[in-house]
C-alpha positions as CSV (number, residue, x, y, z in Angstrom):
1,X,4.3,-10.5,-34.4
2,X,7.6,-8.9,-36.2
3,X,8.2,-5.4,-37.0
4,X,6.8,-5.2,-40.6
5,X,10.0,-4.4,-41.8
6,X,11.1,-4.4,-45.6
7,X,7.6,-5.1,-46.3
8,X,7.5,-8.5,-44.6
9,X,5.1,-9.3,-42.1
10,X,5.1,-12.5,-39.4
11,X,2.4,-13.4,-37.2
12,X,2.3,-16.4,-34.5
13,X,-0.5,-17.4,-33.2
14,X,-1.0,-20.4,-31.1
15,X,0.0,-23.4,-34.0
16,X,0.0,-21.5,-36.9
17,X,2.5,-18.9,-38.8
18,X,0.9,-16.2,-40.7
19,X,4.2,-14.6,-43.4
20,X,3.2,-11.9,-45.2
21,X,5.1,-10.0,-47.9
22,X,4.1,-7.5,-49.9
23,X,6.1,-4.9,-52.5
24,X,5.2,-1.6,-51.4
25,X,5.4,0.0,-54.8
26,X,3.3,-2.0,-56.7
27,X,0.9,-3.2,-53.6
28,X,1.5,-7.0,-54.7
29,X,1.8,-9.3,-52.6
30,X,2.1,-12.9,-51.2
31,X,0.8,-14.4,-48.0
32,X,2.0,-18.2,-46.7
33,X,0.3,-20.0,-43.5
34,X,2.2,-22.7,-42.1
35,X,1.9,-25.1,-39.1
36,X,3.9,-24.0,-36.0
37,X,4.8,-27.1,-34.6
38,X,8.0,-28.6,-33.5
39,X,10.4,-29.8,-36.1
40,X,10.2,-28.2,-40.2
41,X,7.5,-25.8,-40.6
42,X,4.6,-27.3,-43.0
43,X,2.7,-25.3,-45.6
44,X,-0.7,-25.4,-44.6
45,X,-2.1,-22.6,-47.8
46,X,-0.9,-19.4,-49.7
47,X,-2.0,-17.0,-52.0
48,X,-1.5,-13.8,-53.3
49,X,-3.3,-10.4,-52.8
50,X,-3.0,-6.8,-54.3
51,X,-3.5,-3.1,-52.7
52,X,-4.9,-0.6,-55.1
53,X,-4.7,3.2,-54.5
54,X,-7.6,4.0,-53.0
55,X,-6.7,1.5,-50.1
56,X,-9.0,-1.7,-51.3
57,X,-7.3,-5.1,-50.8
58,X,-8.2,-8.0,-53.1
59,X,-7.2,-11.7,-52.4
60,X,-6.6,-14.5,-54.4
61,X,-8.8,-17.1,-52.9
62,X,-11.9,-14.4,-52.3
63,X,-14.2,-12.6,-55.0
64,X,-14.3,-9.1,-55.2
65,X,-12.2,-6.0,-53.3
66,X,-12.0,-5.8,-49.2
67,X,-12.0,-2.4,-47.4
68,X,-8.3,-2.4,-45.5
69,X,-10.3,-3.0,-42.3
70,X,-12.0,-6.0,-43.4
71,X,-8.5,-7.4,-45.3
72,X,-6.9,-7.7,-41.8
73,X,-9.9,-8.9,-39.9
74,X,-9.4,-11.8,-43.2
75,X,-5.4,-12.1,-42.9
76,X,-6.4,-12.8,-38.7
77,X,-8.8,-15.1,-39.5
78,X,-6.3,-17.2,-41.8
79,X,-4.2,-17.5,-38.5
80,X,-7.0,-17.8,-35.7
81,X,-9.8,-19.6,-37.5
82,X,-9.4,-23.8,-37.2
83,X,-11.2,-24.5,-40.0
């Protein structure tokens, strides 16, 4: 895992890379998962989320708003989950 700096985010888990970025202003942001293996890195999905003010995440790809809690337990599953 990176730093989190300027509002990017990088996870690596065993074959996967989880990038996150996100605008800190606006609380948009993007999120890319890509296959870790040797040779060019392969877009595996992406989508988009947004932050609102009273700390609720919603993603692109689920239906309704996540606790903050519950939107990281979903970013890790993007990276550990192999389905």
């Amino acid at each position: 895992m990176d730093e989190g700096a300027d509002g990017r985010l990088t996870i690596r888990g065993e074959k996967k890379i989880l990038a996150i970025e996100m605008d800190q202003h606006s609380g948009s942001g993007n999120w890319t998962l890509l296959e870790d293996d040797p040779g060019a890195e392969r877009k595996l999905d992406q989508g988009t989320f947004q932050m609102t003010a009273d700390s609720l995440v919603e993603f692109s790809d689920r239906r309704g708003k996540l606790e903050l809690e519950v939107a990281a337990e979903a970013f890790t599953a993007k990276i550990f989950d192999e389905d």
